[in-house]
Each structure stands twice: as C-alpha cells, then as structure tokens.
MARMAR-868783 format. One record per residue: residue number from 1; z, y, x of N, C-alpha, C, CB in turn. Coordinates in pm, whole numbers, plus 50000, padded with zeros to 5 digits. Each point is the difference from the previous one (the first is absolute). Last residue first. Glycine has a CB too. Layout:
<atom nr="NUM" n_zz="Z" n_yy="Y" n_xx="X" ca_zz="Z" ca_yy="Y" ca_xx="X" c_zz="Z" c_yy="Y" c_xx="X" cb_zz="Z" cb_yy="Y" cb_xx="X"/>
...
! end
This chain:
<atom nr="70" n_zz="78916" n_yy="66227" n_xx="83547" ca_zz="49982" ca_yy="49886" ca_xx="50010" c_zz="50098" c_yy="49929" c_xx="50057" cb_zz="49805" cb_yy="50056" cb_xx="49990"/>
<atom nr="69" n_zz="50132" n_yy="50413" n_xx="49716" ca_zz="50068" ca_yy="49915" ca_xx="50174" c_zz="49961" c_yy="49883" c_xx="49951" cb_zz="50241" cb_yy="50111" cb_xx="50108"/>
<atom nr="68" n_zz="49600" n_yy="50342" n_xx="49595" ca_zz="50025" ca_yy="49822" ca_xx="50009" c_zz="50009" c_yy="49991" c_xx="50153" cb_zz="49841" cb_yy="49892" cb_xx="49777"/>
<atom nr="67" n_zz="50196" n_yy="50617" n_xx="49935" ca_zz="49924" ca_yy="49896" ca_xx="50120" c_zz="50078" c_yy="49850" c_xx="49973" cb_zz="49958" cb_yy="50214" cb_xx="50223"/>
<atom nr="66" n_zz="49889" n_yy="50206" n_xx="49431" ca_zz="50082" ca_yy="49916" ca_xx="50031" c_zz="49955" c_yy="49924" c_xx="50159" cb_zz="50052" cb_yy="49985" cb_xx="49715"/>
<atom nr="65" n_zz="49738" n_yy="50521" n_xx="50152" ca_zz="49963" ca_yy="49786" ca_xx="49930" c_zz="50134" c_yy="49983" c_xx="50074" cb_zz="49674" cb_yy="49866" cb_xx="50016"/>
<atom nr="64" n_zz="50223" n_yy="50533" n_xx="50031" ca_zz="49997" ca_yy="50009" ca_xx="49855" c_zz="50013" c_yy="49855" c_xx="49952" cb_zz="49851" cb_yy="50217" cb_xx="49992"/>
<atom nr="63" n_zz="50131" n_yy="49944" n_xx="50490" ca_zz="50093" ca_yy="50039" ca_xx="49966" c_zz="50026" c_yy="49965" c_xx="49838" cb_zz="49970" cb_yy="50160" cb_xx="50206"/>
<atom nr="62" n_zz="49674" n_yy="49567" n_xx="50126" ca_zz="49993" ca_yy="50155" ca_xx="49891" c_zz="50143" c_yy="50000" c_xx="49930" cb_zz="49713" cb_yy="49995" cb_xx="49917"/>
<atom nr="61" n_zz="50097" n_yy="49815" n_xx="50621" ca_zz="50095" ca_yy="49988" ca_xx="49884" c_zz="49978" c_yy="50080" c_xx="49882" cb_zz="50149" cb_yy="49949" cb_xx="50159"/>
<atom nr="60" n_zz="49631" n_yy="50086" n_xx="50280" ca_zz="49977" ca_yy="49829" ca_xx="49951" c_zz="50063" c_yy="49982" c_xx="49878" cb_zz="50006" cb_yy="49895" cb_xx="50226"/>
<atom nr="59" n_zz="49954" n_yy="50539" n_xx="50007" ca_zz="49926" ca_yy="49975" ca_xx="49865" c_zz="49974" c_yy="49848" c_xx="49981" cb_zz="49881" cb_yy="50231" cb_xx="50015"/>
<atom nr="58" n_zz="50381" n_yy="50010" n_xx="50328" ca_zz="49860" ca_yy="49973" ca_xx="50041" c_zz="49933" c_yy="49989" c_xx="49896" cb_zz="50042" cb_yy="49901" cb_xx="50181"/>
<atom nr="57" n_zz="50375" n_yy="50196" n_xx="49707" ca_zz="49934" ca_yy="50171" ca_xx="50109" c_zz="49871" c_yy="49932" c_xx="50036" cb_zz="50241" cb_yy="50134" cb_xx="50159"/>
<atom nr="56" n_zz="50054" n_yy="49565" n_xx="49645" ca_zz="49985" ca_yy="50069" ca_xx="49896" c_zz="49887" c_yy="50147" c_xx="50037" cb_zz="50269" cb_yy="49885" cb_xx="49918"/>
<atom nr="55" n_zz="49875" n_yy="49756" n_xx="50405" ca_zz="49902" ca_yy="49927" ca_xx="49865" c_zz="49979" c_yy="50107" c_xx="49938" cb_zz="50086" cb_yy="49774" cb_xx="49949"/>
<atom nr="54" n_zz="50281" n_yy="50354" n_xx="50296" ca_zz="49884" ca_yy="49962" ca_xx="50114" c_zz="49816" c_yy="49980" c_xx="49904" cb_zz="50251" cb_yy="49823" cb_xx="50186"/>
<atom nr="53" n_zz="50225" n_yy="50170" n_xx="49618" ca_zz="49938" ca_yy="50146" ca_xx="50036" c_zz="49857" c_yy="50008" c_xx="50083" cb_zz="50255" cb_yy="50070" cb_xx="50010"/>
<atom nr="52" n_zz="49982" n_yy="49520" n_xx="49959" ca_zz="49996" ca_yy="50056" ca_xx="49866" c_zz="49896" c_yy="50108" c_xx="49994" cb_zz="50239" cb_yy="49947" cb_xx="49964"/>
<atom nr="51" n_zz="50008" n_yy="49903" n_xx="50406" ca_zz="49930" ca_yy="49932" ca_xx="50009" c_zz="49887" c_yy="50015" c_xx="49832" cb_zz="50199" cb_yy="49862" cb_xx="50214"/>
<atom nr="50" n_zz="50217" n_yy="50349" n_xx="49922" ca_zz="49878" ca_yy="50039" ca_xx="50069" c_zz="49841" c_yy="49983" c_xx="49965" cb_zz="50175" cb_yy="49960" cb_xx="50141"/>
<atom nr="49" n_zz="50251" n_yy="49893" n_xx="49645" ca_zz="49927" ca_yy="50108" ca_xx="49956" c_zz="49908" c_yy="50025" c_xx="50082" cb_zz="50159" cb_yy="50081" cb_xx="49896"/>
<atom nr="48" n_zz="50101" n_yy="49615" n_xx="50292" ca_zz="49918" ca_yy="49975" ca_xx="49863" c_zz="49928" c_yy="50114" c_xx="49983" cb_zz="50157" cb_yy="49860" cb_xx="49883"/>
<atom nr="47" n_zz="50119" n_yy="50247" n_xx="50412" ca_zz="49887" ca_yy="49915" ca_xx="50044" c_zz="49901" c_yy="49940" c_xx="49885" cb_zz="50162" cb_yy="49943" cb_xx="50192"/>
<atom nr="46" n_zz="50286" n_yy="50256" n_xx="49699" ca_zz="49893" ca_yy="50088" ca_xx="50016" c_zz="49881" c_yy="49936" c_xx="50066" cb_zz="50163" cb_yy="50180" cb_xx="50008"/>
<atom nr="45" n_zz="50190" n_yy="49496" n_xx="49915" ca_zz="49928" ca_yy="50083" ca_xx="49876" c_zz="49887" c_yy="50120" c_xx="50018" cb_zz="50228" cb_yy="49953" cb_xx="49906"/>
<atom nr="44" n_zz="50018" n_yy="49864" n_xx="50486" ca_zz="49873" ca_yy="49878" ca_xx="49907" c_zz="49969" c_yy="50058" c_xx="49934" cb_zz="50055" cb_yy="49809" cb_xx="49985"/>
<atom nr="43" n_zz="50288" n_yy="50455" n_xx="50226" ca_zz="49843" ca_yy="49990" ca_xx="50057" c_zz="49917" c_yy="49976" c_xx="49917" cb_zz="50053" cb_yy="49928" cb_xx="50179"/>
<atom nr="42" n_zz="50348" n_yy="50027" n_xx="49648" ca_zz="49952" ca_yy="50130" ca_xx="49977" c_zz="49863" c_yy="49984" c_xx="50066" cb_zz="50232" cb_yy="50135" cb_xx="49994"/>
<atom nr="41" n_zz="50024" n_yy="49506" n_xx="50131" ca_zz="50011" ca_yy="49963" ca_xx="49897" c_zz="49882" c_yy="50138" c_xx="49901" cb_zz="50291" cb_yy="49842" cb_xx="50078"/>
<atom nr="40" n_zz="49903" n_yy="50151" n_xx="50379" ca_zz="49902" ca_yy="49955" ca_xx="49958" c_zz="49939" c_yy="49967" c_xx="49869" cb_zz="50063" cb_yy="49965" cb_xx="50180"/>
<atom nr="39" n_zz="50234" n_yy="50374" n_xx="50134" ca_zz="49998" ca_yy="49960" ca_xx="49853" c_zz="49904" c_yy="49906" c_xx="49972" cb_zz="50074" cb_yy="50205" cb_xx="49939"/>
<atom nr="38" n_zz="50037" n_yy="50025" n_xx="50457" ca_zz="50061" ca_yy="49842" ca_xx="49978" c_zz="49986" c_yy="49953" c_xx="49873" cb_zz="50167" cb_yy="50029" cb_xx="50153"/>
<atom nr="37" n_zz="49692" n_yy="50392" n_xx="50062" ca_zz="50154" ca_yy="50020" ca_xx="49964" c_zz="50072" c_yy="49849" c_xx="50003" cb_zz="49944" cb_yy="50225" cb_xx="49830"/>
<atom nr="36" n_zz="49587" n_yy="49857" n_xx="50280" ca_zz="50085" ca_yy="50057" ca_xx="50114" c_zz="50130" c_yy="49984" c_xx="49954" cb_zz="49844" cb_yy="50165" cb_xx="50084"/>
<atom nr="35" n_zz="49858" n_yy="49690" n_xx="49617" ca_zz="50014" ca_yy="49933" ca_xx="50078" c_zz="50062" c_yy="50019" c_xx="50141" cb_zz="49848" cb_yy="49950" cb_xx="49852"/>
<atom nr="34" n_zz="50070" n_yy="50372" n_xx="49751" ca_zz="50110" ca_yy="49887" ca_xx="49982" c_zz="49974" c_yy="49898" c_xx="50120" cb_zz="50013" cb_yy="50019" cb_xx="49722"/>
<atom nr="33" n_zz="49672" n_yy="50367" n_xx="50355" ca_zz="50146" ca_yy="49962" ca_xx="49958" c_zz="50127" c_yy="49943" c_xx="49999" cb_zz="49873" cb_yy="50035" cb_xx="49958"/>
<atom nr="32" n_zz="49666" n_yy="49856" n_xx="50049" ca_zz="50045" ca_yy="50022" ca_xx="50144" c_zz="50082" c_yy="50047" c_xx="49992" cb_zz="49860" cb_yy="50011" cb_xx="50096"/>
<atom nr="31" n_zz="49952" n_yy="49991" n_xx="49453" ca_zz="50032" ca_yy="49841" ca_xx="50058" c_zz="50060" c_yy="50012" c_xx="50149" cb_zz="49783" cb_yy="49883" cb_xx="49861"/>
<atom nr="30" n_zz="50111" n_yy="50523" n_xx="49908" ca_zz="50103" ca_yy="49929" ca_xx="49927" c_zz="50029" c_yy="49835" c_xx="50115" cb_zz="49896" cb_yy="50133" cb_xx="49694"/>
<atom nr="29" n_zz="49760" n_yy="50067" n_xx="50381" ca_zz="50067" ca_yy="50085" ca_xx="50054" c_zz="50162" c_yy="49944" c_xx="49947" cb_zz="49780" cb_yy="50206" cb_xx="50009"/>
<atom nr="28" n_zz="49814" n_yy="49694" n_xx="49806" ca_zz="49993" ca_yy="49950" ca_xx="50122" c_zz="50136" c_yy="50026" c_xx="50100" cb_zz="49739" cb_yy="50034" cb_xx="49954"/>
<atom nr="27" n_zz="50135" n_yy="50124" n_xx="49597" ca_zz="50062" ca_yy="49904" ca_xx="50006" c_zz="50017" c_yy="49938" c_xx="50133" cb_zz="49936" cb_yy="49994" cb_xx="49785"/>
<atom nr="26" n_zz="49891" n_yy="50436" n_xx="50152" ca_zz="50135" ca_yy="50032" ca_xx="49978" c_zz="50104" c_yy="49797" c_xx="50012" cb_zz="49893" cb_yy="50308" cb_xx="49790"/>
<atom nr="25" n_zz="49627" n_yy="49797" n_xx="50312" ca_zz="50077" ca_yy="49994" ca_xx="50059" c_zz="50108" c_yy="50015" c_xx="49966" cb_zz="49872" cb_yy="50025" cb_xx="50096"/>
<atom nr="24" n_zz="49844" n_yy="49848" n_xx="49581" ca_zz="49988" ca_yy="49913" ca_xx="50097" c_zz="50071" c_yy="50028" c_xx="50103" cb_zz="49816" cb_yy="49953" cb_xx="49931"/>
<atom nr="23" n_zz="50128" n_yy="50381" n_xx="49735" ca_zz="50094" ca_yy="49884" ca_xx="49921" c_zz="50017" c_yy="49909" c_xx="50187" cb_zz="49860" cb_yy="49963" cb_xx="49628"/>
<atom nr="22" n_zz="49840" n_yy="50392" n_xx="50344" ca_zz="50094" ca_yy="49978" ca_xx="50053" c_zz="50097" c_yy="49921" c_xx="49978" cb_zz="49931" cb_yy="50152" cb_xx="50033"/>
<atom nr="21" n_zz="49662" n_yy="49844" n_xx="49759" ca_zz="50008" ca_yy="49946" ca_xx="50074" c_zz="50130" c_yy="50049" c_xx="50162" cb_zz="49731" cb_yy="49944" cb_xx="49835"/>
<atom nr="20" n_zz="50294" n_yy="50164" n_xx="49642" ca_zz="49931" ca_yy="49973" ca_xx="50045" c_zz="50023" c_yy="49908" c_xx="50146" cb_zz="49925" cb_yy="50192" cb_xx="49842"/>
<atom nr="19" n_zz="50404" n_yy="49998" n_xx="49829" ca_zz="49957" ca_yy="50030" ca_xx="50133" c_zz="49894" c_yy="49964" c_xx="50089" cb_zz="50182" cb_yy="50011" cb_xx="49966"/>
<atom nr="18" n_zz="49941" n_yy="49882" n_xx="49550" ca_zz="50017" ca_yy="50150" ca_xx="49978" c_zz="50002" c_yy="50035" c_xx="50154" cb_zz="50146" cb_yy="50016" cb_xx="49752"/>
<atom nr="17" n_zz="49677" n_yy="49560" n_xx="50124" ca_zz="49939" ca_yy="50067" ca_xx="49956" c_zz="50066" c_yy="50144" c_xx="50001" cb_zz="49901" cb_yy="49800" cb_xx="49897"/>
<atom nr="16" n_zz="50245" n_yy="49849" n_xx="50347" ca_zz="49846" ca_yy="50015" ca_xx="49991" c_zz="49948" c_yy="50133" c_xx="49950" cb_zz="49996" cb_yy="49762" cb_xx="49956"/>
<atom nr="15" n_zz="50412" n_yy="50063" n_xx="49957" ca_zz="50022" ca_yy="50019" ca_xx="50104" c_zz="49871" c_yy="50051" c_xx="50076" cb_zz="50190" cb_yy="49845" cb_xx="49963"/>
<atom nr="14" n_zz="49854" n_yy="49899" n_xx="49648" ca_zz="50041" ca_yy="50117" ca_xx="49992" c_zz="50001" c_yy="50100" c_xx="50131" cb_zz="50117" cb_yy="49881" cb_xx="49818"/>
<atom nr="13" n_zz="49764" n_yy="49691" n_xx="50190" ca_zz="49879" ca_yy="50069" ca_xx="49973" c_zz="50103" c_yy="50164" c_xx="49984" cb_zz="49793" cb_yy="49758" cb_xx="49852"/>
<atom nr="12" n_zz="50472" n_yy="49949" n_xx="50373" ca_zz="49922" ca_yy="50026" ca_xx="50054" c_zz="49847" c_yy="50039" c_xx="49926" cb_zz="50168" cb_yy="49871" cb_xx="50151"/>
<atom nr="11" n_zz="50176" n_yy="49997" n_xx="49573" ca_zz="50080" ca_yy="50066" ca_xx="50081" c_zz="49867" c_yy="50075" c_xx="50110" cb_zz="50258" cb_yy="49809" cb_xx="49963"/>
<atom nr="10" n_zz="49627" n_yy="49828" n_xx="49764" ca_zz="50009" ca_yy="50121" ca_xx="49942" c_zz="50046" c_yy="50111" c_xx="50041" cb_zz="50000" cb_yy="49881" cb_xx="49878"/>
<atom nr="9" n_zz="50023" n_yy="49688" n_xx="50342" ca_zz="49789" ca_yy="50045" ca_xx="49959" c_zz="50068" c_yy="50131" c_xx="49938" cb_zz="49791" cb_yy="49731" cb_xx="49894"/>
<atom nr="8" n_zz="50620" n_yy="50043" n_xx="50174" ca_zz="49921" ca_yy="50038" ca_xx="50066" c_zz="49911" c_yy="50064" c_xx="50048" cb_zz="50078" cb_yy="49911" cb_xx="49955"/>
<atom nr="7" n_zz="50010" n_yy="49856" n_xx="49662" ca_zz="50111" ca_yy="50092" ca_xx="50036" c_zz="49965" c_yy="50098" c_xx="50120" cb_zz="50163" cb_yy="49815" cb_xx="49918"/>
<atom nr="6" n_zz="49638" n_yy="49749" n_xx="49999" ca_zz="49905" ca_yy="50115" ca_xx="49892" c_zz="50062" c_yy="50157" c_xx="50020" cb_zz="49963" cb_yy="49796" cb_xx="49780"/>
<atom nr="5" n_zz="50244" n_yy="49776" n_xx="50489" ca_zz="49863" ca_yy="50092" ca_xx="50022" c_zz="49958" c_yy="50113" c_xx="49910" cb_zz="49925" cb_yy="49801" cb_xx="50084"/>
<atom nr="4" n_zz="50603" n_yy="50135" n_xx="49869" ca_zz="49823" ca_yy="49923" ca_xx="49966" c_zz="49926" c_yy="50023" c_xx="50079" cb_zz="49983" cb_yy="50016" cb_xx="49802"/>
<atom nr="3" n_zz="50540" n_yy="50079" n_xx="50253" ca_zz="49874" ca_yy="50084" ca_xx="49968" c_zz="49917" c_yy="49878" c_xx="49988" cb_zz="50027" cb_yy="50241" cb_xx="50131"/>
<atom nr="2" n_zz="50514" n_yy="49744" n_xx="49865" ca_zz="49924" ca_yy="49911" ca_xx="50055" c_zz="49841" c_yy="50088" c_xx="49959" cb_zz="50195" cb_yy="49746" cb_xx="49973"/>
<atom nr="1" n_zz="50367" n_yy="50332" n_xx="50080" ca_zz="49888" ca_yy="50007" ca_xx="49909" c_zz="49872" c_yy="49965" c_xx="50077" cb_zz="50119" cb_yy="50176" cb_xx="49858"/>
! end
C-alpha cells in the first residue's frame, strides 16, 4: 500500500496535535530505530513524518490546510 504525501501530512499533524512537540522525538527515534534494525523502508516513512512534524511545530505548515508537493 502506497501513502500520499497528503497521507502523510495527516499522520504527522495528527501526530502533532495529540503529542505536541514530543511528537518530534518519539518520531526521531522511530527513525534510528528502524535503521539499526535494517528496516529502511520504516526509516523513510518515519523520516517523512519528521520532516512534516518539523513544519508543523515551526508553524511553516497549518495542520487545517491541505499541503501541495511540488
């Protein structure tokens, strides 16, 4: 199964919003993880999210709007 960006964006606002800015390490953490185990595939995704979470905690992103990838 294949996630969207938008998929994604939502996962990591959710993610936002009921752990706040611990959201960011629980994902970080996630990612050094799976990459110790070999999982890369798990890394990427949570990296995403990172990268998500990151926007969403600095306020570049508003959790309420759709995001567009270019």
């Amino acid at each position: 199964m294949q996630l969207s960006a938008d998929d994604l964006y939502r996962i990591a606002a959710d993610l936002a919003e009921e752990h706040g800015t611990l959201a960011m390490d629980y994902a970080r953490r996630a990612v050094v993880s799976f990459e110790a185990e070999g999982a890369l595939d798990r890394a990427r995704f949570w990296l995403t999210v990172c990268v998500f979470l990151d926007d969403i905690v600095e306020r570049r992103l508003d959790p309420a709007i759709q995001v567009t990838i270019h």
